[in-house]
N, C-alpha and C positions, 0 to 999 in steps of 0.2 A: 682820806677817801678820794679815789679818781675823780667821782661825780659832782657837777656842779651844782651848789647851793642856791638856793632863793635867795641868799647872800651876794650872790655873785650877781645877778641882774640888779640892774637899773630898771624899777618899775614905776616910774614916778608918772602918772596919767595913764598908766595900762592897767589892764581886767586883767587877774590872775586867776588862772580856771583850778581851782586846787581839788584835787580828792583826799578827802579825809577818812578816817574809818569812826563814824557818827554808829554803831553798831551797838548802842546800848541798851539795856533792858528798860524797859518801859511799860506800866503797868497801870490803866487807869488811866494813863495821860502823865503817870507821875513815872521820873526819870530815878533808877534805881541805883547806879554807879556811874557817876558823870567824870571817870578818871580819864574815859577817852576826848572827849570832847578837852576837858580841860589842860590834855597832853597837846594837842592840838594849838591852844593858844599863842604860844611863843612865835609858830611863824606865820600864824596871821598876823597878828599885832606886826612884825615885823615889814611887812608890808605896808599893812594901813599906815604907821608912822614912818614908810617914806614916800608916802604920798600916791600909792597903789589903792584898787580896789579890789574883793576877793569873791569869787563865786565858789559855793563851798558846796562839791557832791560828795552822795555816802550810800551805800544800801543799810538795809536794815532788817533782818532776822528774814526769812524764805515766803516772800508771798511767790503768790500763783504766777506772776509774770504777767498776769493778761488785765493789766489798769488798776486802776487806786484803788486800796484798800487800808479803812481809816484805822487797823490795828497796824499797819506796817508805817503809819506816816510818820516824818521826822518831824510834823509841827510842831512836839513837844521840844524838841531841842531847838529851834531856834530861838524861841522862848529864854530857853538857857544860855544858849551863846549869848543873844544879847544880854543876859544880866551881866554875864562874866567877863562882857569887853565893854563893857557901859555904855553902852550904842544900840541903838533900833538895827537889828536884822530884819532885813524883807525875804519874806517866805513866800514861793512858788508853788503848787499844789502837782508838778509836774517837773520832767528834768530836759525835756527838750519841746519844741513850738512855739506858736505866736506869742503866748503869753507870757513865757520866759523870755524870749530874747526881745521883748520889749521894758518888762522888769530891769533885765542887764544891762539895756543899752538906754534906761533910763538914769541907771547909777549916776552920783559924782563921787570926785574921788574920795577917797578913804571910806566910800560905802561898801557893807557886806549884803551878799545873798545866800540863803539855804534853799539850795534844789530840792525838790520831793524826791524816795529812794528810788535809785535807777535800775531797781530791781523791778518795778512795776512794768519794766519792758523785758519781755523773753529776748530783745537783741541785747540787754547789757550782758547776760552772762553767754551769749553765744557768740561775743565777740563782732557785735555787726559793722561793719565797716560805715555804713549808711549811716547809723543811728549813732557811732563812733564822732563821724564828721558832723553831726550835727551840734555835738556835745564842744566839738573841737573849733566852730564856730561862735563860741560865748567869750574865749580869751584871746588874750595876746599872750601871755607864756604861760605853759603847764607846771604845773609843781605838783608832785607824787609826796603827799604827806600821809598815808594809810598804809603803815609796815602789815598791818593785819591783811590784808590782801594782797600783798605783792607776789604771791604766790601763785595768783590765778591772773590768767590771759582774759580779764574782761574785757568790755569797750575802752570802760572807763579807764584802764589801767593799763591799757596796751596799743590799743586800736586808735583812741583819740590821741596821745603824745607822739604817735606816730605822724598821724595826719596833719597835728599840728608844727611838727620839725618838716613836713614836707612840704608845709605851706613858709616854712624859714623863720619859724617862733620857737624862741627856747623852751626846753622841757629839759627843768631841773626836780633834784629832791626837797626838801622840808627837811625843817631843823630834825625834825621826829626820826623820819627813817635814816638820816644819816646816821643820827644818834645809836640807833637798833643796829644797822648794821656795825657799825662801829664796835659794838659789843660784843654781838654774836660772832660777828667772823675772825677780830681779832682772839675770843676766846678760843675758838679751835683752830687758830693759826699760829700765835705765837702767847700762848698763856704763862704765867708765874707758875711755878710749880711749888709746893703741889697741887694737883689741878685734879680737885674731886666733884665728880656730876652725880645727883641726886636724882633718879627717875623713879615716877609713881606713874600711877593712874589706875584705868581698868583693864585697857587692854595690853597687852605685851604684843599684840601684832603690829601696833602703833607706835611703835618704840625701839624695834628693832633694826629697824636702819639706822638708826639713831645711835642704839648702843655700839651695831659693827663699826660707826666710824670712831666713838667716842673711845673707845676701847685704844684705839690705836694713840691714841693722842693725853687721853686722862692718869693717874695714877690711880685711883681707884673709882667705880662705877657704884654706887649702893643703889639698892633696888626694893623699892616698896610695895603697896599699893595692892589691887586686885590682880594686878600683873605678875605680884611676886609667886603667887600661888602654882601658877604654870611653872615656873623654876622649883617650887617642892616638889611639882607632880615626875617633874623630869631627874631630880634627885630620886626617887622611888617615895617620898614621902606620902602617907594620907591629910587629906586637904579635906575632908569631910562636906558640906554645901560649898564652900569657899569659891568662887567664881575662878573656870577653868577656860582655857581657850585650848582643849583636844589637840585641834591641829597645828597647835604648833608645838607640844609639848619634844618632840623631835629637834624641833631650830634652838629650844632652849638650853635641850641636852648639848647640842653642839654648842653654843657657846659657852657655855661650862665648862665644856672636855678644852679648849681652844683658850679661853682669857679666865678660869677660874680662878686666876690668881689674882685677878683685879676686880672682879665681880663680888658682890658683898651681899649677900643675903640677910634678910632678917633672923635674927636667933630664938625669935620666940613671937606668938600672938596675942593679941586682944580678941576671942572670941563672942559671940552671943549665938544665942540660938533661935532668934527671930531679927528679924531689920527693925530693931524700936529701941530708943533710949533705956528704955526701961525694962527692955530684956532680961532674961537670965547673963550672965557674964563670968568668963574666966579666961587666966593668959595659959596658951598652951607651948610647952617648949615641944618640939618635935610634931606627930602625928596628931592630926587635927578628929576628933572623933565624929560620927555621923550624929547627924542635925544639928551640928553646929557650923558656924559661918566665920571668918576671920573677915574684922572688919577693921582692925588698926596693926600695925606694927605693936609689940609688947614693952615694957618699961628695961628689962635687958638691950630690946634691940636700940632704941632709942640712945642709950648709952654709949653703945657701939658710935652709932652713925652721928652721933653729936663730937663725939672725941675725934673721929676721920674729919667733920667740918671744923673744928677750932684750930686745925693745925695748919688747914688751906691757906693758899694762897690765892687762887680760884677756886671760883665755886659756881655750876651754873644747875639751876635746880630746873626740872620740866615735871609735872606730876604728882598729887596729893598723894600721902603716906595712909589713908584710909579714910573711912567717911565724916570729913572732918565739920560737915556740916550739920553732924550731929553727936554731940555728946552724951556719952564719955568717950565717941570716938574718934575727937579729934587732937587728943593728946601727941601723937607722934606728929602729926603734920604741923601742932603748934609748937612743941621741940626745935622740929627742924627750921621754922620760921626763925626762930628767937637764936639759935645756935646759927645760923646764915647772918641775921644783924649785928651778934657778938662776933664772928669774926671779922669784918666789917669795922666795925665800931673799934675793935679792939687791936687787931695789927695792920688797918688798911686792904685786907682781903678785896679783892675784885669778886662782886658779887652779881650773879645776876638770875635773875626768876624768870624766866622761860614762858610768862603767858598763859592764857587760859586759866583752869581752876587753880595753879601757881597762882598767880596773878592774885584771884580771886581770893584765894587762903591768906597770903599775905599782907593783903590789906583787910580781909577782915579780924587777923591778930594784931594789925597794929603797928608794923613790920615794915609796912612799905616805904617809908620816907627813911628808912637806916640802912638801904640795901645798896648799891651800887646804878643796877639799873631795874627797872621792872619795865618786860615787853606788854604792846599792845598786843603784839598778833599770838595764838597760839597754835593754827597751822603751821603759818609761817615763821615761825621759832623755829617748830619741830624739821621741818625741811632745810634751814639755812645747815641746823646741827647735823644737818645729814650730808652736808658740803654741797649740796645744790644751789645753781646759779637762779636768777629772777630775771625771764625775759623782760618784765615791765621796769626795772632797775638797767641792765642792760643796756638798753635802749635810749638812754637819758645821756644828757648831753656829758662829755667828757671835759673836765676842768683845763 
């Protein structure tokens, strides 16, 4: 990788201002997937044991912009960072003013801080330059550890490692994003072949950039999810309730007509005829009948797309194969979980899960510590696979 590492600085007596992607669910105060936070650990520690300090910002789920609000605050995870680095975190209630920068500039070394979400201010996500330099006033070097937003031009992400390379302080990556890019880019750069991508979700408008670049580069595309259904409808098939996305049923047909050779459709569904476990239920091959709804890929299709992943050599999966968070409709997305760590496990396959409810599926069958890589971000997946650059990466100091 070009970019330099938090490896690369000497930070022994400096403040390293890090952005983290702290973006977890939290319910009650009680912290529901703490994979990001504790993805995050390696290059703090790496810091604090060589004698650095770390100020640690993050947003967290879309408040109003306009001041603290106690359902978006990250108090609960400081809490947790310190259990997980066995050290007292000091928590701010704010990410820039008096009261922070006398917190920071009370630190000694190898101490941490958790800023309050810098989403409480309408200038982190409008890029403010002002409110940028203020953030960019807490460190002596930047480090970009939140692949989950590196997508977006915020303060935090864009605006401050500027300010602070202009002020002549390094602004490098975290072990985290190099890691992510590492993955991603080298997977649609120079991947092992065969090199089969697995795309679900709901929508196929989200996905589409994705598929035009991945087509070009993949061996074969399988395609699942709520998405698949816009590809029956452009086939001429009946989808019956099955979630449709109309206007694009046109872009589907073209890529049909254009890479059908690489494009894998499911052969068969899992329908019900209400959204409830306990539905009526039946697999339909072909035409889906009215008042019924496809909610998983079918036990043929499964078959298919297990046998396309055991022979990979890459594998990069972005999207659940149907509503996997409810059973019996989570059969095909836990197939494909389990057939992505057998090849993996079994001939060394380059594996990697793409983020968001990926992500999420993953770890909840069980999967994720046998995969290769599993992404923090899931915008930011879907865009890198789209061969898009990151101005907030970019920008970072060059090795």
């Amino acid at each position: 990788m070009a970019k330099k590492t938090i490896a690369d600085i000497d930070v022994a007596g400096k403040t390293v201002l890090m952005r983290v992607d702290f973006n977890v669910p939290i319910k009650d105060g009680v912290i529901g997937d703490d994979r990001r936070v504790r993805m995050a650990l390696e290059t703090i520690n790496n810091v604090l044991s060589r004698g650095g300090s770390v100020v640690c910002m993050s947003h967290l789920g879309r408040p109003a912009g306009t001041g603290y609000e106690a359902d978006y605050s990250l108090e609960p995870v400081a809490g947790l960072l310190g259990k997980l680095l066995g050290k007292p975190v000091a928590f701010v209630k704010d990410c820039v003013g008096d009261e922070v920068e006398r917190v920071v500039g009370a630190m000694d070394a190898g101490g941490v801080t958790l800023l309050d979400n810098l989403r409480f201010h309408n200038a982190e996500k409008k890029g403010d330059e002002g409110f940028a330099k203020q953030l960019a006033g807490l460190g002596d070097v930047y480090c970009n550890n939140a692949f989950g937003t590196c997508h977006r031009e915020h303060a935090s992400m864009y605006a401050a490692p500027k300010a602070m390379k202009e002020a002549g302080k390094p602004a490098v990556v975290g072990f985290l994003v190099e890691k992510e890019i590492q993955y991603l880019q080298e997977a649609i750069s120079s991947p092992k072949h065969p090199f089969v991508a697995i795309l679900g979700g709901a929508k196929v408008s989200d996905k589409i950039p994705v598929i035009t670049n991945l087509v070009n580069i993949c061996d074969k595309v399988l395609i699942g999810g709520g998405m698949a259904y816009t590809f029956f409808k452009a086939m001429g098939q009946e989808i019956g309730d099955s979630l449709l996305q109309a206007d694009f049923v046109d872009t589907a047909k073209q890529l049909l007509d254009d890479y059908g050779d690489k494009l894998v459709l499911p052969v068969d569904t899992h329908c019900g005829n209400r959204f409830a476990s306990d539905c009526d239920k039946q697999v339909v091959s072909g035409n889906i009948p009215e008042g019924w709804e496809g909610y998983d890929i079918g036990p043929s299709s499964i078959k298919v797309f297990c046998e396309a992943i055991r022979d990979a050599q890459t594998v990069l999966w972005n999207g659940p194969m149907g509503v996997f968070e409810m059973p019996p409709f989570d059969a095909g997305t836990r197939a494909v979980a389990e057939a992505i760590a057998g090849a993996t496990k079994g001939h060394g396959a380059t594996t990697i899960i793409g983020g968001g409810d990926s992500a999420a599926a993953i770890e909840q069958f069980g999967f994720a510590d046998e995969v290769s890589h599993v992404s923090t971000g899931g915008g930011a997946s879907l865009e890198m696979l789209e061969g898009k650059k990151f101005a907030s990466v970019e920008l970072l100091d060059e090795k």
